[in-house]
N, CA, C and O atoms as a DFTB+ gen file, in Angstrom:
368 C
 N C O
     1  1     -16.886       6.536     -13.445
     2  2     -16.005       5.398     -13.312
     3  2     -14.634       5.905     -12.849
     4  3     -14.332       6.985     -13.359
     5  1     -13.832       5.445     -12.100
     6  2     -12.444       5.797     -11.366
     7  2     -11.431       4.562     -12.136
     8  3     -11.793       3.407     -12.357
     9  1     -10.297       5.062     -12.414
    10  2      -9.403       4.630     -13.147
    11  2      -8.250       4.233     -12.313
    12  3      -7.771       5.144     -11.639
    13  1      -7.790       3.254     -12.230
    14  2      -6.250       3.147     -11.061
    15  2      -5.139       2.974     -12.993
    16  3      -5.265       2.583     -14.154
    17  1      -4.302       3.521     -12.169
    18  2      -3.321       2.986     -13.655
    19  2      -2.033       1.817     -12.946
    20  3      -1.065       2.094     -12.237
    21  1      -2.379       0.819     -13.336
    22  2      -1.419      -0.306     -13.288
    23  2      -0.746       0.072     -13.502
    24  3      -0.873       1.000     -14.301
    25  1       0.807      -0.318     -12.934
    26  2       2.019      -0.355     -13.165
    27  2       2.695      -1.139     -14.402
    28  3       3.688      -0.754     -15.019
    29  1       1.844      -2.500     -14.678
    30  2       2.173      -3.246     -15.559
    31  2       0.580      -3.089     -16.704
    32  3       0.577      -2.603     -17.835
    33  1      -0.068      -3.400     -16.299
    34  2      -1.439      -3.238     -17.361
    35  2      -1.937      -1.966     -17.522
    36  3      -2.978      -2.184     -18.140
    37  1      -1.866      -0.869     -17.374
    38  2      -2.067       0.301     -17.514
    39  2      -3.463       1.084     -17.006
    40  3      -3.917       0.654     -15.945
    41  1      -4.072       2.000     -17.537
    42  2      -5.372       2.583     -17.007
    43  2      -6.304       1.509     -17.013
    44  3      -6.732       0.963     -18.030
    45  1      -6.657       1.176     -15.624
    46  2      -8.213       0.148     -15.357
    47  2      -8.953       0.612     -14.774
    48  3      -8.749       1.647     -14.139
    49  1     -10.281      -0.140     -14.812
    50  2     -11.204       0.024     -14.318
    51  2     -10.890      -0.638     -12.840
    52  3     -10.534      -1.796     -12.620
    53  1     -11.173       0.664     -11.675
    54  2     -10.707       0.767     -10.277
    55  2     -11.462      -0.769      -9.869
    56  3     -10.697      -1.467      -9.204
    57  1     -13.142      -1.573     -10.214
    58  2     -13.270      -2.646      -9.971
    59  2     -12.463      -3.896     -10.233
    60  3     -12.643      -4.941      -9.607
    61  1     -11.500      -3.727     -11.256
    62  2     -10.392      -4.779     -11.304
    63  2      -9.379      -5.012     -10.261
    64  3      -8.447      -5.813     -10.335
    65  1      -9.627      -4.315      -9.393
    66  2      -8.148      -3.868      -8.554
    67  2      -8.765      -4.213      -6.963
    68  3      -9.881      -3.761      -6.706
    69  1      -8.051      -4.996      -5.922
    70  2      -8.225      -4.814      -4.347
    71  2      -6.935      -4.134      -3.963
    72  3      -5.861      -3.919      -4.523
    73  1      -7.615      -3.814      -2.461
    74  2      -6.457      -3.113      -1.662
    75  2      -5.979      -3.743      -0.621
    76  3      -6.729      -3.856       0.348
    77  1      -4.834      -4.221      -0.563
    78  2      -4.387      -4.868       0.306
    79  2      -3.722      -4.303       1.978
    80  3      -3.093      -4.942       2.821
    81  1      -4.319      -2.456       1.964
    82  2      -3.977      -1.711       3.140
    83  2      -2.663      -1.564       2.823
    84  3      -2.054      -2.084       1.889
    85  1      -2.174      -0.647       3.856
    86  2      -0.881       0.346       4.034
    87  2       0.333      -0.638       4.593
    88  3       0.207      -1.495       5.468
    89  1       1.278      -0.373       4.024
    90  2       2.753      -0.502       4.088
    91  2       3.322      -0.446       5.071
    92  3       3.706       0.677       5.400
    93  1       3.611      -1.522       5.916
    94  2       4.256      -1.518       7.074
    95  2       5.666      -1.778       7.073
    96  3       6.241      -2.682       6.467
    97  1       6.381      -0.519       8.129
    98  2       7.799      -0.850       8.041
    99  2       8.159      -2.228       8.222
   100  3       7.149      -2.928       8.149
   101  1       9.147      -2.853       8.418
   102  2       9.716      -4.060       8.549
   103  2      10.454      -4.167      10.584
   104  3      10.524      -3.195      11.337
   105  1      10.740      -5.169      10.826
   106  2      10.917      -5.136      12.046
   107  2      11.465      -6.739      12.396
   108  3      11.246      -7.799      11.810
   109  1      12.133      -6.476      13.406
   110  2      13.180      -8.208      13.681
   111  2      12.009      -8.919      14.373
   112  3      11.923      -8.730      15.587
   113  1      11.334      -9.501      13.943
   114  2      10.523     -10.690      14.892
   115  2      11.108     -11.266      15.791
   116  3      10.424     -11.611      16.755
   117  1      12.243     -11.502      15.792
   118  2      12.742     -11.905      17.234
   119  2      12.894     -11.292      18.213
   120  3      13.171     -11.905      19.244
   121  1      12.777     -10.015      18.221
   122  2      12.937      -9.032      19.107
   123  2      12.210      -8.304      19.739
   124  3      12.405      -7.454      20.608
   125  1      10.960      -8.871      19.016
   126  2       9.586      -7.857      19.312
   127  2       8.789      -7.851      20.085
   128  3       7.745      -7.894      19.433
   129  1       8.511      -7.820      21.269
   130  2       7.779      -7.966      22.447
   131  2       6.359      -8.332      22.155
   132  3       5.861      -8.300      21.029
   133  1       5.885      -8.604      23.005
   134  2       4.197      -8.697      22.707
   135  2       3.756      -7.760      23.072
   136  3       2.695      -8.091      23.602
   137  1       3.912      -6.442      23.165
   138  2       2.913      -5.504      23.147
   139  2       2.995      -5.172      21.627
   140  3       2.015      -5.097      20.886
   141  1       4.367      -4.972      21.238
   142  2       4.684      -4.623      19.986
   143  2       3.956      -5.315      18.739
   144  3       3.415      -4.685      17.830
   145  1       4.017      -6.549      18.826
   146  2       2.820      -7.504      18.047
   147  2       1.527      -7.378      18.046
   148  3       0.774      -7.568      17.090
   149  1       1.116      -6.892      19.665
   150  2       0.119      -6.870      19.321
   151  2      -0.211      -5.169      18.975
   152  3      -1.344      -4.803      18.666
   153  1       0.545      -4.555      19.044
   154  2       0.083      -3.257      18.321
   155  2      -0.038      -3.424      16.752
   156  3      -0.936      -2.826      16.159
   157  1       0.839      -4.213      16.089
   158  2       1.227      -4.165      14.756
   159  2       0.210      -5.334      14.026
   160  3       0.067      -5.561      12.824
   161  1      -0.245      -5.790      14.844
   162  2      -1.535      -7.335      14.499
   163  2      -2.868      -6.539      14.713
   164  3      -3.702      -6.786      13.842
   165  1      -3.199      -5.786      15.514
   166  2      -5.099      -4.779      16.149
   167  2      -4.585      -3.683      15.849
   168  3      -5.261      -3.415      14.856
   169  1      -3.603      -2.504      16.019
   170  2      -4.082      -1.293      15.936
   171  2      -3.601      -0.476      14.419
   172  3      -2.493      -0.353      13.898
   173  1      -5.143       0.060      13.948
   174  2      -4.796       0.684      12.591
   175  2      -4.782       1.467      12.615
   176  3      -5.643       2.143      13.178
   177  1      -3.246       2.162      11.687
   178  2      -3.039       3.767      11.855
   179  2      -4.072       4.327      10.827
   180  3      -4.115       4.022       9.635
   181  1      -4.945       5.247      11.520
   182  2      -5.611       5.702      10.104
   183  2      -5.363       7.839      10.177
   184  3      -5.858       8.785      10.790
   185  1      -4.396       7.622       9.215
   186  2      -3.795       8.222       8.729
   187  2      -4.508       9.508       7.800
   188  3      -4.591       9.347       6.582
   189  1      -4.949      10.616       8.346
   190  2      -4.861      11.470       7.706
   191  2      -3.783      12.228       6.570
   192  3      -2.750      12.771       6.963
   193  1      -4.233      12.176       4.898
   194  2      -3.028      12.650       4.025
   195  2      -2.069      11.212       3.250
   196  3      -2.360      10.105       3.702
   197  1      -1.489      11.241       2.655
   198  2      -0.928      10.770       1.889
   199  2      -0.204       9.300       2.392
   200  3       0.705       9.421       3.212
   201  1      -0.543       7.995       1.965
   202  2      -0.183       6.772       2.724
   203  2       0.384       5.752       1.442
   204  3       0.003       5.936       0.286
   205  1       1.197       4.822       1.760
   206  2       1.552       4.248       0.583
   207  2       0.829       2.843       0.592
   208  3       0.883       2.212       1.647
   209  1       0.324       2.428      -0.216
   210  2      -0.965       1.247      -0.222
   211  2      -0.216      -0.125      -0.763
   212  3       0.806       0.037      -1.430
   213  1      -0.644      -1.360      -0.526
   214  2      -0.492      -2.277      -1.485
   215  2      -1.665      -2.402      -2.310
   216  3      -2.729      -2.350      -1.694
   217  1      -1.728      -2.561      -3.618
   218  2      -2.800      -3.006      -4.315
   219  2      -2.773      -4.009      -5.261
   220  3      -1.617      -4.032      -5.682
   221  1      -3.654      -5.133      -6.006
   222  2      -3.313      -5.845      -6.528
   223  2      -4.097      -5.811      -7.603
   224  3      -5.101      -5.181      -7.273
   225  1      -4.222      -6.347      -9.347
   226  2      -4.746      -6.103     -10.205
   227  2      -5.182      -7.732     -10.374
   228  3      -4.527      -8.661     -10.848
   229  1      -6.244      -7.716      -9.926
   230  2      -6.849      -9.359      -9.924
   231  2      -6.684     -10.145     -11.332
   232  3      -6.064     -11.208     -11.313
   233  1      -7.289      -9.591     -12.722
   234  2      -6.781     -10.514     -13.441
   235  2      -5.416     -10.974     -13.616
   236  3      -5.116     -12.154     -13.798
   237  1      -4.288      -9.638     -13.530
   238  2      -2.847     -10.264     -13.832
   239  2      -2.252     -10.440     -12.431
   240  3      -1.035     -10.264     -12.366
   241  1      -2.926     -10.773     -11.239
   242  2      -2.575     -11.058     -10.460
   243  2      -1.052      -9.835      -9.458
   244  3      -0.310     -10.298      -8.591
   245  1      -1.019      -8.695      -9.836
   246  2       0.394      -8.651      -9.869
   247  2      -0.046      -7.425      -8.839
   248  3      -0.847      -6.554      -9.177
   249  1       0.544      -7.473      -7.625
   250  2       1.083      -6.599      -6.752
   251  2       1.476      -5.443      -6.993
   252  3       2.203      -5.365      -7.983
   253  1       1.243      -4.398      -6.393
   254  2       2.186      -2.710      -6.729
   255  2       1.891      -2.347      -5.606
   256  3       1.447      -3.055      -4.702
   257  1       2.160      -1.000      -5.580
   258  2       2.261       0.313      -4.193
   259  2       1.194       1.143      -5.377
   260  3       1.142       1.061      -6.604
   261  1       0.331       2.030      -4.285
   262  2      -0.151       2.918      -4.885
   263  2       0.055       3.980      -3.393
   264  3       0.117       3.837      -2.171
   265  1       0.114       5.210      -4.532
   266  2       0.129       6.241      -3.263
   267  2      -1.231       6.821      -2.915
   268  3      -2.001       6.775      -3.874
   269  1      -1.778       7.393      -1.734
   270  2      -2.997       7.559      -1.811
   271  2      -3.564       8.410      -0.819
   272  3      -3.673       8.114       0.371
   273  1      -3.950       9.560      -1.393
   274  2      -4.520      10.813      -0.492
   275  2      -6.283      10.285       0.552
   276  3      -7.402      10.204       0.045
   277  1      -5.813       9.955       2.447
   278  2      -7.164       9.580       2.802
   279  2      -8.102      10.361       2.776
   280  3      -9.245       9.944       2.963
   281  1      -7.827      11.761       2.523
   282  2      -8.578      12.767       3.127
   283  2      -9.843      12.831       1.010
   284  3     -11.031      12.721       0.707
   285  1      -8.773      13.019       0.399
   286  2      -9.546      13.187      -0.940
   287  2      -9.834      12.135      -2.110
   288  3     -10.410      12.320      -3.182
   289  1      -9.087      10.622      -1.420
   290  2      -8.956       9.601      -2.120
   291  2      -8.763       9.772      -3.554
   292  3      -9.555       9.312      -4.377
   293  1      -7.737      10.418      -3.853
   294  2      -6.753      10.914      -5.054
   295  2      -5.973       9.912      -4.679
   296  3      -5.578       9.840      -3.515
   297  1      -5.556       8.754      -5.866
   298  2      -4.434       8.099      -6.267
   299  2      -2.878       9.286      -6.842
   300  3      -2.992       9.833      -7.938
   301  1      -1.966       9.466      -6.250
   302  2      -1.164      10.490      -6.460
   303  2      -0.312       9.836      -7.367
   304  3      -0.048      10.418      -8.419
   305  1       0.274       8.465      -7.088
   306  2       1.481       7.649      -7.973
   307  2       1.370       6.167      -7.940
   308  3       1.567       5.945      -6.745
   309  1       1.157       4.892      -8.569
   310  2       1.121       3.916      -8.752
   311  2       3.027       3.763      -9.151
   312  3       3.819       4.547      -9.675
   313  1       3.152       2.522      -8.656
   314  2       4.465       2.010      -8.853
   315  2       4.933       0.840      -8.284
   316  3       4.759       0.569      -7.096
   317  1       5.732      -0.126      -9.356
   318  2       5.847      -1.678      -8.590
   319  2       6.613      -1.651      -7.170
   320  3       7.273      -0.735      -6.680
   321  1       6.357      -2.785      -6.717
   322  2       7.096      -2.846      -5.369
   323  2       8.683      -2.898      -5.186
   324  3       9.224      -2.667      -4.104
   325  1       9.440      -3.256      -6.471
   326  2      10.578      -2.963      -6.623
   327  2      11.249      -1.652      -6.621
   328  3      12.458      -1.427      -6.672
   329  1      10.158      -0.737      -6.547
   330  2      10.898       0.932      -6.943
   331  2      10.302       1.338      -5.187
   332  3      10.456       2.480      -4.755
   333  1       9.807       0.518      -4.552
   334  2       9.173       0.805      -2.822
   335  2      10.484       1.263      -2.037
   336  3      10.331       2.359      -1.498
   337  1      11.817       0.644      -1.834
   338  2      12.769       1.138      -1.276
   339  2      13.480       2.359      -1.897
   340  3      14.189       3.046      -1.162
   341  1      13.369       2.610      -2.925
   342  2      13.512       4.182      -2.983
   343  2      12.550       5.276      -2.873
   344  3      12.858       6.466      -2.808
   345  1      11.445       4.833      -2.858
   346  2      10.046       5.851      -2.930
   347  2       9.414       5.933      -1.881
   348  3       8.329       6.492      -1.725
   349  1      10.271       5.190      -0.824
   350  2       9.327       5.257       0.460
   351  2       9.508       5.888       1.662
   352  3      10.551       5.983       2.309
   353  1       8.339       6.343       1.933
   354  2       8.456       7.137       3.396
   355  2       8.777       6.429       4.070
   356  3       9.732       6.754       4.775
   357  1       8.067       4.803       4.286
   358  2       8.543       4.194       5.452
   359  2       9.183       3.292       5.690
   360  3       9.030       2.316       4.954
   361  1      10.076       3.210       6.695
   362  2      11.406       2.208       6.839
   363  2      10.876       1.252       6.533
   364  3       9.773       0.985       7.011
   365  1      11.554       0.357       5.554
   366  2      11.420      -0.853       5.480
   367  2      12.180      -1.797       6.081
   368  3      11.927      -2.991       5.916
């Protein structure tokens, strides 16, 4: 059995939990060309090594970041989305 540890509910069972994919910087929609959209709408970075995830804990409903090794699928750090602008690699 694989364990994610909630940020708010603590060690679960990894079937309680979806992944809502990787963390995309932020960007002016008004400014953004359509190639740019459509890179950021079809193409997925798949990322060898360490990526920062959204995940969500279905019964308490509640959103976090998990960090997450692709190569060995090691969870490295769970943490709410409020602590994301200091913990993050990528521009938000």
């Amino acid at each position: 059995m694989k364990i994610l540890n909630c940020p708010l509910n603590g060690p679960r069972n990894i079937t309680e939990f979806v992944s809502f994919g990787p963390v995309h910087r932020g960007f002016d929609h008004a400014a953004t060309s359509d190639a740019e959209w459509i890179h950021y709408l079809f193409h997925i970075e798949n990322t060898a090594g360490v990526i920062q995830e959204w995940w969500r804990h279905t019964p308490s409903n509640y959103f976090f970041i998990a960090e997450r090794n692709t190569v060995t699928d090691e969870i490295i750090a769970t943490y709410g989305a409020e602590e994301l602008a200091a913990r993050s690699k990528v521009m938000l």
